[in-house]
C-alpha positions as CSV (number, residue, x, y, z in Angstrom):
1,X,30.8,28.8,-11.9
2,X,28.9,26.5,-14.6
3,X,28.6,27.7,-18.1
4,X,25.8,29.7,-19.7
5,X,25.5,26.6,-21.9
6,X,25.1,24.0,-18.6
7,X,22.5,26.1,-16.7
8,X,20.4,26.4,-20.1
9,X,20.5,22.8,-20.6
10,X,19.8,21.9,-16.9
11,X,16.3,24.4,-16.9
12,X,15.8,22.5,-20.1
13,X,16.1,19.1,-18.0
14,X,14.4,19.9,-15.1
15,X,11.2,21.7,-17.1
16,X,10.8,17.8,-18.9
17,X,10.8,16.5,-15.8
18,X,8.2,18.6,-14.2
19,X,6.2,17.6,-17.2
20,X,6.5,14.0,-16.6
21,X,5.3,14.3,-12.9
22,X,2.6,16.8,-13.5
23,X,1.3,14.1,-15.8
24,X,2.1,11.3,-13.3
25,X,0.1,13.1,-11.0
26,X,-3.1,13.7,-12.7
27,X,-3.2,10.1,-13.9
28,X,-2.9,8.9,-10.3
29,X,-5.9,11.3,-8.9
30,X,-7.5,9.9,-12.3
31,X,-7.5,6.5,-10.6
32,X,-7.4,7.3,-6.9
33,X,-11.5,8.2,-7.9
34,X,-11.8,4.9,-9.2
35,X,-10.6,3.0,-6.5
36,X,-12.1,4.9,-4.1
37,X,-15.5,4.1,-5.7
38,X,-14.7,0.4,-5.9
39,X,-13.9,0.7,-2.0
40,X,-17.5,2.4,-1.4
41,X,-19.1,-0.1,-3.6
42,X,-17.4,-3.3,-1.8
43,X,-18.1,-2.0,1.7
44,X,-21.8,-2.9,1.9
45,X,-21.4,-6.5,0.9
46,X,-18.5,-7.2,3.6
47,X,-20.0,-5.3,6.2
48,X,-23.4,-7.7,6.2
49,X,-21.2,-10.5,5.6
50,X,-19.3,-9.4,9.2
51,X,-22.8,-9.4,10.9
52,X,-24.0,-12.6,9.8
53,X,-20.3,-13.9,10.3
54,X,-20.3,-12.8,13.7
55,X,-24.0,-13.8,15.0
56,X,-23.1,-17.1,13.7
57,X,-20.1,-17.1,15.7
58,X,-21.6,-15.6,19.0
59,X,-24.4,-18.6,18.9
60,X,-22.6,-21.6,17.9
61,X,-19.0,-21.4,19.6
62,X,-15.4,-21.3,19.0
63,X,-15.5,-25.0,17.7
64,X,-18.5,-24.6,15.1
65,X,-15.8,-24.2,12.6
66,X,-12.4,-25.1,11.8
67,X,-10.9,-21.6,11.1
68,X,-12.2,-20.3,14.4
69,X,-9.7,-23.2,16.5
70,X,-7.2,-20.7,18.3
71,X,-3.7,-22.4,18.6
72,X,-0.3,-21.7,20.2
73,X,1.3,-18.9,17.8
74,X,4.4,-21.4,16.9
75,X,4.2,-21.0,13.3
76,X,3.1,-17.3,11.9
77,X,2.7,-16.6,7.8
78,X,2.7,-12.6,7.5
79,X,0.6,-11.9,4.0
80,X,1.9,-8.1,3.2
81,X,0.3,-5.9,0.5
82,X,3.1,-3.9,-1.6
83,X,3.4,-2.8,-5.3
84,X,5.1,-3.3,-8.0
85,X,6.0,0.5,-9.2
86,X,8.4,2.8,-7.0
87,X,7.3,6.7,-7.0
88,X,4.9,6.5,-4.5
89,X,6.9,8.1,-1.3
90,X,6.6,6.0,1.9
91,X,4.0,3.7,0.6
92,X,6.0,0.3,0.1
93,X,8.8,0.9,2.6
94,X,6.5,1.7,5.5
95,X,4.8,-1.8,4.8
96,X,8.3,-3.6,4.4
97,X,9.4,-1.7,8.2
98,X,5.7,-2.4,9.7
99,X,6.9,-6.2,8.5
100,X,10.5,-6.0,10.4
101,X,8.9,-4.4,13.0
102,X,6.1,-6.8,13.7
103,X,9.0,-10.0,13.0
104,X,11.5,-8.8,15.8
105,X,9.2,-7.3,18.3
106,X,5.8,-9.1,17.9
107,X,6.6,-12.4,16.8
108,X,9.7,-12.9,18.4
109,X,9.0,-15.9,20.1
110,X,7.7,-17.9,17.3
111,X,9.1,-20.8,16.1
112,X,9.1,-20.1,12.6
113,X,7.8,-17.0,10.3
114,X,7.0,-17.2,6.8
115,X,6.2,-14.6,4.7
116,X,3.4,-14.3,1.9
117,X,4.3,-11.6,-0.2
118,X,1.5,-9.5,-2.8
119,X,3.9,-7.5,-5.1
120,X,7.3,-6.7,-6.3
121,X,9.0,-3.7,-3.9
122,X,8.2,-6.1,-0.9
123,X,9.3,-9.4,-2.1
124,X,12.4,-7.9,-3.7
125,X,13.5,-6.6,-0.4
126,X,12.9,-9.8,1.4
127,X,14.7,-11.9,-1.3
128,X,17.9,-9.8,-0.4
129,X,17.6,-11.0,2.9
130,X,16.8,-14.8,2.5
131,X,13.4,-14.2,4.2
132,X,11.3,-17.7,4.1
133,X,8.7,-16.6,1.1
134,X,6.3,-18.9,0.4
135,X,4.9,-17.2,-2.2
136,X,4.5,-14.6,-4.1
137,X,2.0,-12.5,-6.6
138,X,2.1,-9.5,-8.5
139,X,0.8,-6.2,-6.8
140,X,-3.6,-6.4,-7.2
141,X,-5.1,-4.0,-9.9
142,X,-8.6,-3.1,-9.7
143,X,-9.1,-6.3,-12.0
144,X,-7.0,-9.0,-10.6
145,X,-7.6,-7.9,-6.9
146,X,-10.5,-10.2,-6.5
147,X,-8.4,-12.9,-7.9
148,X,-5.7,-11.9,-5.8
149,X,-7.9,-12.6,-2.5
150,X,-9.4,-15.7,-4.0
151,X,-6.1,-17.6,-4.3
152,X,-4.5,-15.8,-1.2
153,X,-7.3,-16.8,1.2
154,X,-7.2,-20.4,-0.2
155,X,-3.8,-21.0,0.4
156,X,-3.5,-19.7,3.9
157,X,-7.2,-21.6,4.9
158,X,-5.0,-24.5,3.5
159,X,-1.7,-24.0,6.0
160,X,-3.9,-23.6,8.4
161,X,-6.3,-26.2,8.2
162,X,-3.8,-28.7,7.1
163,X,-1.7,-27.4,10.6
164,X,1.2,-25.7,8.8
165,X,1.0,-22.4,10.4
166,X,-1.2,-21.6,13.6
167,X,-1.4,-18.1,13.2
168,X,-1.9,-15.6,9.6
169,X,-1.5,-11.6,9.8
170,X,-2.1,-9.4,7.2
171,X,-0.2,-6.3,6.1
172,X,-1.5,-3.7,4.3
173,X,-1.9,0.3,3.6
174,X,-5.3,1.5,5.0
175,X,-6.5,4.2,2.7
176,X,-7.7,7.4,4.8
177,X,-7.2,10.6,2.0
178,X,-5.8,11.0,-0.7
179,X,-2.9,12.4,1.5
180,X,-2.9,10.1,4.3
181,X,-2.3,6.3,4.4
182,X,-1.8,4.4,7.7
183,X,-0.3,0.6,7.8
184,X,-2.5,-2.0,9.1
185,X,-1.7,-5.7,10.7
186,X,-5.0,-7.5,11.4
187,X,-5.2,-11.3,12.2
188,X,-7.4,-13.0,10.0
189,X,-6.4,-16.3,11.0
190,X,-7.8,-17.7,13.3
191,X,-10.9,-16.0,12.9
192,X,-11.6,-13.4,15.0
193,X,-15.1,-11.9,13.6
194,X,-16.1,-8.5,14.2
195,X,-18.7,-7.2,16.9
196,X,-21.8,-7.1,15.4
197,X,-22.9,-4.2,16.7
198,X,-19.8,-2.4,15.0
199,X,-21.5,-3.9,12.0
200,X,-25.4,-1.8,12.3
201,X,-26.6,-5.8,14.0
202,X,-27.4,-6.8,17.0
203,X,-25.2,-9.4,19.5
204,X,-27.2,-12.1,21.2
205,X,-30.2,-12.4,18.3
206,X,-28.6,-15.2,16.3
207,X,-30.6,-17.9,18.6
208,X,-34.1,-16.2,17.0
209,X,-33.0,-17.4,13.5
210,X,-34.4,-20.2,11.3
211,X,-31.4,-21.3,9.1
212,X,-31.3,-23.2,6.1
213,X,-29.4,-24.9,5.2
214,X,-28.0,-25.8,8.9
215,X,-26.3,-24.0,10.8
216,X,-23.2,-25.9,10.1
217,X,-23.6,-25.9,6.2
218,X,-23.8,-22.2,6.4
219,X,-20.5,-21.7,8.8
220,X,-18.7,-24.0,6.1
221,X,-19.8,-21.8,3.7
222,X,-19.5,-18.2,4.9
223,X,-16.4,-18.3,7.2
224,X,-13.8,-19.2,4.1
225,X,-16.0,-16.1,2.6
226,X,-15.2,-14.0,5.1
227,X,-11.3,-14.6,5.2
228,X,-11.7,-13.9,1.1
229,X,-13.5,-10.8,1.4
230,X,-11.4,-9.4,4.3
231,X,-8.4,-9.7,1.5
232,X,-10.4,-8.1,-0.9
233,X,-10.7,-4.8,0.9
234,X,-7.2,-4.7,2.1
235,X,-6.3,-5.2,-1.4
236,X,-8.4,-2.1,-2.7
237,X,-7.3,0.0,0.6
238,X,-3.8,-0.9,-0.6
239,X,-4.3,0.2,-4.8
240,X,-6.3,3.9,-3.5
241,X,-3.5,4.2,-1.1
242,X,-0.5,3.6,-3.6
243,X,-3.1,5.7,-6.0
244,X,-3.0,8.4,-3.2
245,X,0.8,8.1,-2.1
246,X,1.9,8.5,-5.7
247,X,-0.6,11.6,-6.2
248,X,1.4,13.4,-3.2
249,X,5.0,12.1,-4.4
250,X,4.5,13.5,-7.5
251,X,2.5,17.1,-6.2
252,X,5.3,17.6,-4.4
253,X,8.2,16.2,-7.3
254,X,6.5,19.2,-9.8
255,X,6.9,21.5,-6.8
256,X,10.5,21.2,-5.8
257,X,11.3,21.4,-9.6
258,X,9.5,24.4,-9.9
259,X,11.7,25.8,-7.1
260,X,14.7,24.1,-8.7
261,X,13.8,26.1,-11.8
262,X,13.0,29.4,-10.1
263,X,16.7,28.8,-8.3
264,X,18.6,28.2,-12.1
265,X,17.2,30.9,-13.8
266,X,18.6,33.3,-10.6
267,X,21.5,31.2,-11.2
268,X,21.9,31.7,-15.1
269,X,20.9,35.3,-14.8
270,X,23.6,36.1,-12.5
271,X,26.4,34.5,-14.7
272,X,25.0,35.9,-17.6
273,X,25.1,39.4,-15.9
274,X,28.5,38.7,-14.7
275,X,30.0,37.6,-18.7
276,X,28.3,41.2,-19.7
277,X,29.6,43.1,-17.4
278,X,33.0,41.4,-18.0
279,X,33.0,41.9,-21.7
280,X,32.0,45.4,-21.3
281,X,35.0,45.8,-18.5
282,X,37.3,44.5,-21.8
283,X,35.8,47.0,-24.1
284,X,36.5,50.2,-21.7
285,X,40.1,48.7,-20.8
286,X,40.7,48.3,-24.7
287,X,39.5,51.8,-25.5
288,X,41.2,53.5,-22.5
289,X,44.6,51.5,-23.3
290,X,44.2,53.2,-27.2
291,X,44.2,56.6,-25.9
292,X,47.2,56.1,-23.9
């Protein structure tokens, strides 16, 4: 049985670290609201952006625009959302499984697969395994995330354009409560927009519009747009979701050490009941072994 001295220091151990995930824990819900709120306050924006996006589309045809030119999937880029902190439950290994998943079963008669990965738990695991990475960024923060999209969407309209890869899939956590978080994979290359009905507009009115500039200018214009702002909001569906996953690791961290606690102290109380009751059996067998 362990020592007074060992249990003592072990409660002492396990209080700190209740401490340090109680505090994790209310830092995370501290910036779970703010990312929520930068999710609400994106959603308008990319949701008339879809509409006009998709009554352009409807009216001018698959060729109007470069991005829209569907091709043989021989040559796939996956871009995957991660982090770059651990303590966040299943959040980054449910991405990097969704990826194998979606690589063996999916994809599995593609030529080649390349892999563009946003943050550090995702890329580390796929540098263990020699996956082809052709790049790779640190995980988005509410002020880099739009700068994040910016330079991810222009190097994947680039492959694409430029014939490198026929096909682009995005990975990322889809932010539904603060205790739920569901994993995502969404083409966005070639462009497939949206139904615009799905989007408060209404199909088959885009040949009623006046545009200027041209049609044309305004496709060139709004479809790389599109692609960028579709990053965007996976990007803040993937910080409230690590915000979130994080918030429920660590509720559940300062329970099980409260149990843990509860569990010691039985534990200490016991052996510090026994070593009475042991010295007092001493005392009595002294005394008796006098009187004899």
């Amino acid at each position: 049985m362990p020592s007074l001295k060992s249990i003592r220091k072990r409660i002492g151990s396990v209080k700190n670290t209740r401490k340090i995930t109680r505090a994790m824990k209310l830092v995370a819900a501290a910036k779970l609201r703010r990312a929520q709120d930068a999710i609400i306050a994106a959603r308008p924006y990319a949701t008339a952006l879809a509409t006009v996006v998709s009554d352009l589309s409807e009216v001018a045809g698959e060729g109007a625009h470069p991005l829209f030119d569907q091709r043989p999937p021989n040559r796939v880029t996956i871009v995957a959302i991660s982090s770059d902190r651990g303590l966040a439950g299943a959040f980054n290994s449910s991405i990097i499984r969704k990826i194998e998943q979606t690589i063996e079963q999916d994809l599995a008669s593609a030529q080649e697969v390349s892999l563009r990965l946003i943050g550090k738990k995702a890329n580390q695991h796929f540098v263990r395994r020699n996956a082809n990475i052709r790049s790779y960024d640190p995980a988005p923060t509410g002020t880099t995330a739009l700068t994040t999209a910016r330079e991810t969407a222009n190097r994947v309209i680039d492959d694409f354009l430029e014939k490198r890869v026929d096909r682009v899939y995005l990975v990322y956590n889809e932010f539904k409560s603060a205790i739920s978080q569901g994993v995502v994979v969404k083409q966005i290359l070639p462009v497939i927009p949206e139904a615009a009905d799905l989007a408060g507009g209404h199909a088959g009115v885009g040949s009623d519009y006046v545009y200027e500039p041209g049609r044309d200018e305004l496709l060139a214009r709004l479809v790389p747009l599109y692609v960028q702002i579709g990053l965007y909001r996976a990007a803040l569906e993937s910080i409230a979701s690590e915000f979130g996953a994080r918030m429920s690791a660590m509720e559940n961290a300062t329970n099980n050490a409260g149990e843990m606690i509860a569990k010691l102290t039985l534990q200490y109380n016991r052996a510090r009941q026994a070593s009475i009751t042991k010295e007092l059996l001493e005392v009595i067998s002294g005394a008796e072994s006098l009187k004899g």
